[in-house]
N, C-alpha and C positions, 0 to 999 in steps of 0.2 A: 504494500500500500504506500502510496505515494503523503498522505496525512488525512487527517481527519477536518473537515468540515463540519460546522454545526449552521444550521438557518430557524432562524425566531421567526413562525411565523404571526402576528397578531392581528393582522386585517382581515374582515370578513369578506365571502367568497365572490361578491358581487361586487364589494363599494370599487376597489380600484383594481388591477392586473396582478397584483401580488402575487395571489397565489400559482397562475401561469407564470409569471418568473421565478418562485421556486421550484416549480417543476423543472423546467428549464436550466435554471443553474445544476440542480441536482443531477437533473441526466447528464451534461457537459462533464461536471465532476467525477461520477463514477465511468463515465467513457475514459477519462483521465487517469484512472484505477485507482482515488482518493475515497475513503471512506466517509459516507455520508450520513449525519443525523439531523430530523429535526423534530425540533418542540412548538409547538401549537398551543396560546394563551390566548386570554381576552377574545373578542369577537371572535381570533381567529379557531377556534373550536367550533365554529359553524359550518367551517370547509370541510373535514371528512362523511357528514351527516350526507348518509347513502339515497337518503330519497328525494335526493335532487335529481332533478332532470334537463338532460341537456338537449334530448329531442327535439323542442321544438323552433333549435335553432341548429338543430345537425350537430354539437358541440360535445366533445369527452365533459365531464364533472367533474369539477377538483376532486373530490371521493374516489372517482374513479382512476383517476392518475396518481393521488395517494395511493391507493389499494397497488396500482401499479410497481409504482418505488417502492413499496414495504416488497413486494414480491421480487427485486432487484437486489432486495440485501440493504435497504435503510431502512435505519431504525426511525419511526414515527410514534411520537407521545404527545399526548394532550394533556391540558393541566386539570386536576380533577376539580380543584374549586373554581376554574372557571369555568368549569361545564355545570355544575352544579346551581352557583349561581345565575346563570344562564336558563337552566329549565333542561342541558342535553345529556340524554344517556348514552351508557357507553354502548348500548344497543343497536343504537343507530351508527355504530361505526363498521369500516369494514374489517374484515378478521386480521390479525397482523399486530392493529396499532393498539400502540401501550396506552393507559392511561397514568400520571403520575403527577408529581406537586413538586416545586421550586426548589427542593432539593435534589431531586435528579438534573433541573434544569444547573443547577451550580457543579455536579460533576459531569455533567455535560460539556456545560464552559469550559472546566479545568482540563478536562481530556479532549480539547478541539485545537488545531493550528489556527484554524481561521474561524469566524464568528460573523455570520451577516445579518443582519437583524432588520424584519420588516413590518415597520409600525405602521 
């Protein structure tokens, strides 16, 4: 492995393109053969919730391209009090992704070269 990446994701899956640039950066990176994680806070815990649909505009679902990258070998966590707070279960996620709290998020940091964070 060439290093570890970490990507913060906290936008929700509509407001801006976010979460298509972390997809994006993610694939780049493990094409690169660097080790890829990311954690999912705030809003951004609305992006893996599976019953979105991108049908009616022909489009993949962030869920669905998450589900993707966890099946590539990234690791994907969500924070449990911000889903909590929120109203989302972990039900609605696809199979794969972790759920966890700001402590995994701090050995995350510790064990990343690089840190991109998208609020």
């Amino acid at each position: 492995m060439q290093g570890t990446l970490l990507i913060v994701l906290c936008d929700s899956p509509f407001q801006y393109e976010s979460a298509d640039q972390v997809y994006e950066i993610a694939q780049a990176a493990l094409r690169k053969g660097h080790k890829v994680n990311i954690f999912i806070m705030m809003d951004g815990v609305y992006n893996p919730i599976t019953s979105q649909s991108g049908k009616p505009l022909n489009l993949i679902t962030i869920s669905e391209k998450l589900e993707d990258l966890i099946n590539k070998g990234v690791k994907v966590t969500a924070c449990r009090v911000c889903m909590e707070l929120r109203g989302v279960e972990e039900k609605l996620f696809p199979k794969g992704l972790d759920v966890g709290g700001i402590f995994d998020l701090s050995d995350m940091i510790a064990n990343s070269d690089v840190v991109i964070n998208f609020v």
